[in-house]
C-alpha positions as CSV (number, residue, x, y, z in Angstrom):
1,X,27.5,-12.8,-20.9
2,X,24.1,-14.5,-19.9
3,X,21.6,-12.5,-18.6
4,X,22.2,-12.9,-14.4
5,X,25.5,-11.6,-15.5
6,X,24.5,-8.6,-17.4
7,X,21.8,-7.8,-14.5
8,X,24.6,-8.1,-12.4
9,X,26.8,-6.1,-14.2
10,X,24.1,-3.3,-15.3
11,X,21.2,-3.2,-13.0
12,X,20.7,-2.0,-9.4
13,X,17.9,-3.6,-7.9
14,X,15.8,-2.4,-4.9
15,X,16.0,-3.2,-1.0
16,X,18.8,-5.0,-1.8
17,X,22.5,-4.7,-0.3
18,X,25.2,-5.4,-3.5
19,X,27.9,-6.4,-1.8
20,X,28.2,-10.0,-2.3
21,X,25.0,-10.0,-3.5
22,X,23.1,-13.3,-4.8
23,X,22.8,-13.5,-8.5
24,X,18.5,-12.5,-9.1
25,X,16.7,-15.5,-10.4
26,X,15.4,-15.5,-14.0
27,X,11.9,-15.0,-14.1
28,X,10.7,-15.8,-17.8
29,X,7.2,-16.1,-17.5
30,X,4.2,-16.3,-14.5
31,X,0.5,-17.7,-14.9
32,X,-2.4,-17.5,-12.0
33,X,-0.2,-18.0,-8.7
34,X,3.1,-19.2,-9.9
35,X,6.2,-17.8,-11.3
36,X,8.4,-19.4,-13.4
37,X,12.5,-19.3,-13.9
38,X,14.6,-19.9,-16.9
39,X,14.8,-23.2,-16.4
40,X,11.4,-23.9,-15.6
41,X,11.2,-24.2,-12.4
42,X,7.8,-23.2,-11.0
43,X,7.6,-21.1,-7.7
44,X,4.3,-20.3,-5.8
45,X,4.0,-16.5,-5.5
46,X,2.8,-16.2,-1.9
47,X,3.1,-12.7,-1.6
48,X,1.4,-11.8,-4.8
49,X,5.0,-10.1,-5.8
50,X,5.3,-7.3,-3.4
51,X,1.3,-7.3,-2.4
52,X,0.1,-5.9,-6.3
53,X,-1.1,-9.1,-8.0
54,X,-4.4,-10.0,-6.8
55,X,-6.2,-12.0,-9.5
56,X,-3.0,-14.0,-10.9
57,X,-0.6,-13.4,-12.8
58,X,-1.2,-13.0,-16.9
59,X,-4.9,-12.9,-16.1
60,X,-6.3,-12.8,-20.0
61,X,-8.8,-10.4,-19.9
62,X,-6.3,-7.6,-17.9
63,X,-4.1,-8.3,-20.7
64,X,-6.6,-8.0,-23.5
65,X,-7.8,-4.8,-22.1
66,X,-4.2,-3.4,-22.3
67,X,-3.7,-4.8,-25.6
68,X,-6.7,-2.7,-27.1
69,X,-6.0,0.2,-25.3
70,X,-2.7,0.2,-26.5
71,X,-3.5,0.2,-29.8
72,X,-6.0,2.8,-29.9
73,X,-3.9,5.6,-27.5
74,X,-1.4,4.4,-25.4
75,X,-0.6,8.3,-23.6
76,X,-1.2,11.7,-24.0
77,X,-0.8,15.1,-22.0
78,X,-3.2,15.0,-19.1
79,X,-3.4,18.7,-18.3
80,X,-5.9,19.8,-21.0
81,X,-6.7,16.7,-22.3
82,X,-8.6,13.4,-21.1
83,X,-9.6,10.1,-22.2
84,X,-12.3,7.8,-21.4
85,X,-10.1,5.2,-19.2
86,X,-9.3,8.0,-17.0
87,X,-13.1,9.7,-16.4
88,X,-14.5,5.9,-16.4
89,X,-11.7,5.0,-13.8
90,X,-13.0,7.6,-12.0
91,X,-16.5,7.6,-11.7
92,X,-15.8,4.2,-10.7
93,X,-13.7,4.6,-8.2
94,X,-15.7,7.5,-6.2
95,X,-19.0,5.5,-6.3
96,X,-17.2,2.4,-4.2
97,X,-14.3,3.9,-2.1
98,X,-15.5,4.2,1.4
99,X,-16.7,7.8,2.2
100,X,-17.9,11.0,0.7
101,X,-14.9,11.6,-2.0
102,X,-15.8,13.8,-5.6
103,X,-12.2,14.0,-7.1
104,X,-9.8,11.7,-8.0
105,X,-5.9,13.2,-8.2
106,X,-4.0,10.7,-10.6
107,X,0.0,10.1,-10.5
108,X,2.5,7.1,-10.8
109,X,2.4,4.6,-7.9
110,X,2.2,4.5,-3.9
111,X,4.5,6.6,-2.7
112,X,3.4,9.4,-5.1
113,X,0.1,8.3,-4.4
114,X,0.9,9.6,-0.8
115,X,3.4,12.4,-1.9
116,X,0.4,13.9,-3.4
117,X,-2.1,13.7,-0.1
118,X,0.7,15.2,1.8
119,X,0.9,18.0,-0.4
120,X,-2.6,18.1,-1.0
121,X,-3.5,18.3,2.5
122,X,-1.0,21.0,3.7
123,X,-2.3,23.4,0.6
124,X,-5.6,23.0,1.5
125,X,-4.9,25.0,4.8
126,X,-2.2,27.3,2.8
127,X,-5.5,27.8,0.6
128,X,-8.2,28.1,2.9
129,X,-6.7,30.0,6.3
130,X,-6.0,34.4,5.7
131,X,-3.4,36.1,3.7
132,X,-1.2,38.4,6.0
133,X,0.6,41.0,4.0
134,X,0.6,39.5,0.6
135,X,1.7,35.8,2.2
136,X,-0.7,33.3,2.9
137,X,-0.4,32.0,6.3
138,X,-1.0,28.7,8.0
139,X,-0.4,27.8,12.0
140,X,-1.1,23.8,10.1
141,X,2.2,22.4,8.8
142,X,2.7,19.4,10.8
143,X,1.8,16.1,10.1
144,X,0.8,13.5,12.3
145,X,1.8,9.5,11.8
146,X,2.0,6.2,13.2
147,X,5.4,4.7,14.9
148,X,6.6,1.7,12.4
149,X,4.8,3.2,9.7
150,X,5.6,3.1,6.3
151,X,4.0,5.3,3.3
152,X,6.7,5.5,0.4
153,X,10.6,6.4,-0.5
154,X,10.0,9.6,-1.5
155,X,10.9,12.6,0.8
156,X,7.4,13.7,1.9
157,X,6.3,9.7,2.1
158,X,9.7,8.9,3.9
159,X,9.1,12.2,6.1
160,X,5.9,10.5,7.1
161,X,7.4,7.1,7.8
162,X,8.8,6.0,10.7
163,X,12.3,6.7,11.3
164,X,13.7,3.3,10.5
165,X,16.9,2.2,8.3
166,X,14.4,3.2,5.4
167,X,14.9,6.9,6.1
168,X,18.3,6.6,8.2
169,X,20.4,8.5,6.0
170,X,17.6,11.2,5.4
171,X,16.6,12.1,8.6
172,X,17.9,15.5,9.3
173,X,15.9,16.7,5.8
174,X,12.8,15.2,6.6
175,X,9.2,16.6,7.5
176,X,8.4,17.7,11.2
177,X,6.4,15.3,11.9
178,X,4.6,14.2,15.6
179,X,4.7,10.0,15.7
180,X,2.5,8.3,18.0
181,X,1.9,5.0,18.8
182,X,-1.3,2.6,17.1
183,X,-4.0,2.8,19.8
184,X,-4.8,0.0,22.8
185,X,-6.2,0.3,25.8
186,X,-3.1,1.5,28.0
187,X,-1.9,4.4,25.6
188,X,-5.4,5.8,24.4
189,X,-5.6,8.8,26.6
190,X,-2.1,9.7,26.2
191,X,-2.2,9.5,22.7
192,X,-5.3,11.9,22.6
193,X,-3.4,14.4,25.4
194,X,-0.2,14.4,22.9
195,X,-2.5,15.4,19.6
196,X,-4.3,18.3,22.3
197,X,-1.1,19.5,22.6
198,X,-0.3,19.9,19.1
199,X,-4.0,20.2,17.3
200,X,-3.9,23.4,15.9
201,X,-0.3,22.8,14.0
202,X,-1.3,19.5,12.7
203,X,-2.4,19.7,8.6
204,X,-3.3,16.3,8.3
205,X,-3.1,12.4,10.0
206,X,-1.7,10.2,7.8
207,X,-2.3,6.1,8.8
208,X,-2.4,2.4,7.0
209,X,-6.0,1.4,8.0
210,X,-5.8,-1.5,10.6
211,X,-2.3,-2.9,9.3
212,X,0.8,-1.7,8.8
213,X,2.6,-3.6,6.0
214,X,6.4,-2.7,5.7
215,X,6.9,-1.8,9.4
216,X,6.5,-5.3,9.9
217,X,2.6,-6.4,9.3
218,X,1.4,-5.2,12.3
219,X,-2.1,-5.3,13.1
220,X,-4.1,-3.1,15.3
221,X,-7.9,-2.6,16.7
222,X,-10.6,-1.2,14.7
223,X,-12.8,0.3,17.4
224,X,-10.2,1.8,19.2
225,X,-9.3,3.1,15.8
226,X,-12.6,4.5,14.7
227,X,-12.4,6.2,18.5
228,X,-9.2,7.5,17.7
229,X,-10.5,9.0,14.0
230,X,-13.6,10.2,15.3
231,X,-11.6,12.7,17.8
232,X,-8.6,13.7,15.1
233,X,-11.6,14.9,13.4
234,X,-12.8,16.8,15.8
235,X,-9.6,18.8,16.0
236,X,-10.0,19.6,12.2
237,X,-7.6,17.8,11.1
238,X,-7.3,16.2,7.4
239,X,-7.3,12.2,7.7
240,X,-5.7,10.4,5.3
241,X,-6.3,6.7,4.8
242,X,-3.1,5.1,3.3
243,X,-4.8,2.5,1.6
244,X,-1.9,1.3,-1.2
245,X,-1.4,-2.0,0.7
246,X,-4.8,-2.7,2.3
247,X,-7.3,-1.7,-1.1
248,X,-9.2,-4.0,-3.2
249,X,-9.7,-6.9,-1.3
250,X,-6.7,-7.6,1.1
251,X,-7.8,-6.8,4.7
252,X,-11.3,-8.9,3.8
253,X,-13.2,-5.9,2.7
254,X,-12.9,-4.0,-0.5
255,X,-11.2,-1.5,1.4
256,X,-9.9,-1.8,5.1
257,X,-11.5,2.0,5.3
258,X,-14.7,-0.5,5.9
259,X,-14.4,-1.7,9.1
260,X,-14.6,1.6,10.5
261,X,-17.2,4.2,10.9
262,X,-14.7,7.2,10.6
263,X,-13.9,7.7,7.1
264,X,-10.9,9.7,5.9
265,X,-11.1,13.1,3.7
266,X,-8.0,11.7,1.3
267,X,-7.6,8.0,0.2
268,X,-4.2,6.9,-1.4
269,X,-4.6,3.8,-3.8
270,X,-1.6,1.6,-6.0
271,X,-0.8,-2.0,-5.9
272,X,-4.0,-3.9,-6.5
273,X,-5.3,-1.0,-8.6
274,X,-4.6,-2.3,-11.7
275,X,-4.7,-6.2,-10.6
276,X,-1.1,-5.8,-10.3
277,X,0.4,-5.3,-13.7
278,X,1.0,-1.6,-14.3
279,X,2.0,0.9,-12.0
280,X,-1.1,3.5,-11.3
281,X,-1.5,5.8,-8.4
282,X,-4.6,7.4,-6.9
283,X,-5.1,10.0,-4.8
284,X,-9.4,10.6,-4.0
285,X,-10.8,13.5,-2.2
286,X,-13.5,14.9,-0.4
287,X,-15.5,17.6,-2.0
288,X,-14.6,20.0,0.7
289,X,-11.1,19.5,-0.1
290,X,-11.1,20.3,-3.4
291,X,-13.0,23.3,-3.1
292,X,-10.0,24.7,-1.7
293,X,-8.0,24.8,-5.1
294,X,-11.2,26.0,-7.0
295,X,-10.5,30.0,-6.8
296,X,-10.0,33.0,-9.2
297,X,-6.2,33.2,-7.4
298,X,-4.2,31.4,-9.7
299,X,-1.8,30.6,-6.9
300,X,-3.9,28.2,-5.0
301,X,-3.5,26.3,-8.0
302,X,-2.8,22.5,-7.0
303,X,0.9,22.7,-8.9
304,X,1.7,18.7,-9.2
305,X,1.7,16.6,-12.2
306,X,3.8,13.5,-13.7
307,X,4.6,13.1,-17.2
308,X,2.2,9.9,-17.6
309,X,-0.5,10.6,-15.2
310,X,-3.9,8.9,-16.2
311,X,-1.6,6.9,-18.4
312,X,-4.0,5.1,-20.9
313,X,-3.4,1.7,-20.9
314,X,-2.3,2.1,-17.0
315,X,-6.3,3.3,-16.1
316,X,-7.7,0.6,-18.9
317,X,-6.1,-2.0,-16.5
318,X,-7.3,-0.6,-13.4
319,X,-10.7,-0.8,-14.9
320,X,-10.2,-4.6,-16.2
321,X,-9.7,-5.0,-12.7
322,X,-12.5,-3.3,-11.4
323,X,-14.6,-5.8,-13.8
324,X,-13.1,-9.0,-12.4
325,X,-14.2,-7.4,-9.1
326,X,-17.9,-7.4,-10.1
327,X,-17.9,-10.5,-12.8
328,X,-16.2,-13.1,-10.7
329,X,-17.2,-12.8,-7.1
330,X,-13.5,-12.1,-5.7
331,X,-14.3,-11.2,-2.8
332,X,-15.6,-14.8,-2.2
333,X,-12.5,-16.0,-2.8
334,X,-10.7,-13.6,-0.2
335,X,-13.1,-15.1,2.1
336,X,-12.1,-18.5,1.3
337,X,-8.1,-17.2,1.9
338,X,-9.5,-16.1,4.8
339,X,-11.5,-18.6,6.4
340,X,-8.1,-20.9,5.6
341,X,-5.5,-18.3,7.3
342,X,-7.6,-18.4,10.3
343,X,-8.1,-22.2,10.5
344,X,-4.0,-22.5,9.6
345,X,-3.1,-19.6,12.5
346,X,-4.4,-21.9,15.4
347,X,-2.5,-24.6,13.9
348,X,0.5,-22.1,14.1
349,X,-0.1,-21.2,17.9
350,X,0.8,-25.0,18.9
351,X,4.4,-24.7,17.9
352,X,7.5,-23.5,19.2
353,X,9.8,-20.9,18.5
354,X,7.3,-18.5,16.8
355,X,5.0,-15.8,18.0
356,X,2.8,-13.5,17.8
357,X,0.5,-15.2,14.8
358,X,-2.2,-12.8,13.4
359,X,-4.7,-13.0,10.4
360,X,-6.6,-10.4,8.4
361,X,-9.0,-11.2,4.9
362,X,-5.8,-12.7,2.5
363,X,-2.8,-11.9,4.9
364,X,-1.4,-14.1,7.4
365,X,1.9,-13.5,10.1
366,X,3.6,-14.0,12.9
367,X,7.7,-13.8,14.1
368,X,10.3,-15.7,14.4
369,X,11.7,-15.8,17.5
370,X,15.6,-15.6,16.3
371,X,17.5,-12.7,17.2
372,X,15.6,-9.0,17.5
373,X,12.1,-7.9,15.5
374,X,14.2,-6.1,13.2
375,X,14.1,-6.0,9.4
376,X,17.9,-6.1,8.7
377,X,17.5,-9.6,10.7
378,X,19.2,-12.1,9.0
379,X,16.6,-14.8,8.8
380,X,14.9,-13.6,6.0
381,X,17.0,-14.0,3.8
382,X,17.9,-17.5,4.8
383,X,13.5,-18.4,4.5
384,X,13.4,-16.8,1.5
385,X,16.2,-18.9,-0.1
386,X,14.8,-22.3,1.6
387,X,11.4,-21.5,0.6
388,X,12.5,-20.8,-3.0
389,X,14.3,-23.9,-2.8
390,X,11.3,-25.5,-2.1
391,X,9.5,-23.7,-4.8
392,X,7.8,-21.5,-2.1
393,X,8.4,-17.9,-2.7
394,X,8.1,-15.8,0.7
395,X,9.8,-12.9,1.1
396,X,9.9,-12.5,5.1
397,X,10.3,-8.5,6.4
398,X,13.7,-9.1,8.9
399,X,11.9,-12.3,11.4
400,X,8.1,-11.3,10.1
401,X,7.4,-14.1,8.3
402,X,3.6,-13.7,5.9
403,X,1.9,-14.9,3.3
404,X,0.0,-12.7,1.2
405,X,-1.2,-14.8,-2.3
406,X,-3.2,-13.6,-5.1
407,X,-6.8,-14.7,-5.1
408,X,-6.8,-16.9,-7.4
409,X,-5.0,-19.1,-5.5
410,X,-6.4,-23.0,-4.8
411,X,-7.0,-24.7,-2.0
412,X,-4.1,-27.5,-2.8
413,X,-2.2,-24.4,-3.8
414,X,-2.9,-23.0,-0.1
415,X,-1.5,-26.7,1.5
416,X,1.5,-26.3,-0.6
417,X,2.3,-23.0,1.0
418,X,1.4,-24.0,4.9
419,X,3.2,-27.1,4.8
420,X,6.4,-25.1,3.0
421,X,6.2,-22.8,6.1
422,X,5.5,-25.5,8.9
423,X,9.1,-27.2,7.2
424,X,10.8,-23.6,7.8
425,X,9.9,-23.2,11.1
């Protein structure tokens, strides 16, 4: 057998229906934006494969960090033990996320990432609120969340997710959780009446800063948002900033967290966190929330852990990235993506059978106005295989067709992808 056919025969891949399912392409090899197949055929990644490559792909000095750390310790036991990657990682990380956060929780990738602040923030009223007859006892358990949200594929992620084919077959086990809508001007004051009704059972907010990727790249207002924050607060309740997608560069800012005054009390970081090429997951907090778990009762112990959290060479890459971040000026080349996106959107707005194009830092959408705004829609499957065939490769979510490149992408390298999609639509 060749290798499509023993991936065929052996491996189940991810998001992807396997009845009659088309054989994967061979990917051999990738350098700065493009990918290429075992036949050498070059593809342009424009959506920096699945939104966690942001400097290019086989960037040297990621790889030379990983190579060193390798060879010196490659993992050990994190409960008891540290390592430099890990308190450097760190240090780093608290003195540039966007707010007042002291700790950094470690674990495996995004939807851990969020797992953790779920759990995180529902303990820290278990911890802090009175113990009655021996139980501790909490009127906080629910959560509160955006409609068309996304935040993992785990249960207390998916719990926090909108109800969507992602969690269809779940639903029944999943979190109580109160969805409302992504503020505008018409549904502000309802959404503020719905969250008085509820305020003193809600633990914690949980919300993709300014976009929400998987629910179909859908972009939402920053003032009204900072409005929105700044009264959550007020009700005590724990904001979590789901920043997986949006950190390290993509929304324009290091962190979409930026563009508003409100910052949360719990971050959640993966994807770009390592440039891309191992998976890492971060979970930052506030001082005040940690001080909840730091007690003489060993039951308000925070009791979560992964075999390779703080992996070595996974928190070596994270900081190689965090280096390319101050060495090469990267966020001057987001601008650049940026400045392009916009100039390319109007362009957009002139056509036909399209809507709804929108921009932010690196990422660009809009819809395509064939059957409903769904992601089982089956036009995404046909772009993606006429864009590959065109050695494009977009992955559209249902009808929402974006691009999302690495930065190192070039400004021919750019043309190459907007004239691919004008052929598309």
């Amino acid at each position: 057998m060749n290798l499509r056919e023993r991936d065929s025969k052996f491996v189940w891949h991810p998001f992807t229906q396997q009845k009659n399912m088309i054989e994967s392409i061979v990917i051999s090899s990738a350098k700065g934006s493009y990918l290429y197949d075992e036949n050498g055929n070059a593809y342009l990644d424009a959506i920096s494969s699945w939104w966690v490559n942001i400097h290019g792909h086989s960037h040297p000095y990621i790889a030379q960090k990983i190579h060193e750390q390798a060879s010196q310790l490659e993992h050990i036991i994190f409960a008891g033990f540290t390592h430099e990657p890990a308190v450097t990682l760190a240090e780093r990380l608290v003195n540039i996320l966007p707010g007042n956060f002291s700790k950094t929780f470690y674990s495996d990738d995004g939807s851990t990432s969020t797992e953790v602040a779920i759990k995180m923030a529902i303990q820290y009223w278990w911890n802090v609120q009175s113990t009655v007859g021996g139980q501790q006892s909490t009127g906080r358990k629910r959560l509160l969340a955006f409609k068309n949200s996304y935040h993992g594929d785990t249960f207390g992620s998916m719990s926090v997710s909108d109800r969507s084919v992602f969690t269809l077959a779940f639903h029944e086990l999943l979190l109580d959780v109160i969805f409302i809508d992504t503020p505008n001007e018409s549904n502000f004051e309802s959404i503020k009446r719905e969250i008085s009704k509820h305020g003193n059972e809600i633990a914690a907010f949980i919300y993709e800063p300014l976009i929400q990727g998987a629910g179909g790249m859908k972009m939402y207002d920053p003032v009204l948002m900072d409005e929105l924050l700044l009264f959550i607060k007020q009700k005590n309740i724990v904001c979590i900033a789901d920043e997986v997608m949006t950190g390290f560069g993509r929304t324009g800012k290091l962190f979409a967290s930026e563009y508003l005054q409100t910052k949360p009390d719990i971050i959640c970081l993966s994807k770009g966190l390592t440039g891309g090429t191992m998976a890492l997951g971060v979970t930052a907090c506030t001082e005040n929330i940690y001080n909840a778990f730091v007690n003489d009762d060993g039951k308000k112990t925070f009791f979560h852990g992964h075999s390779f959290t703080a992996n070595p060479i996974a928190c070596s890459a994270a900081n190689a990235n965090l280096d390319l971040f101050e060495q090469n000026n990267v966020m001057q080349n987001v601008q650049f993506i940026s400045d392009r996106n916009i100039a390319f959107a109007q362009q957009l707005r002139q056509l036909n059978g399209i809507k709804n194009v929108r921009c932010l830092g690196s990422i660009l959408a809009f819809e395509i106005e064939q059957g409903e705004d769904v992601y089982l829609n089956s036009v995404s499957a046909v772009l993606t295989k006429k864009g590959l065939d065109k050695g494009v490769y977009i992955r559209p979510l249902g009808n929402t067709v974006y691009i999302m490149p690495p930065y190192c992408i070039t400004n021919e390298e750019l043309d190459i992808i907007y004239s691919v999609l004008l052929d598309l639509i």
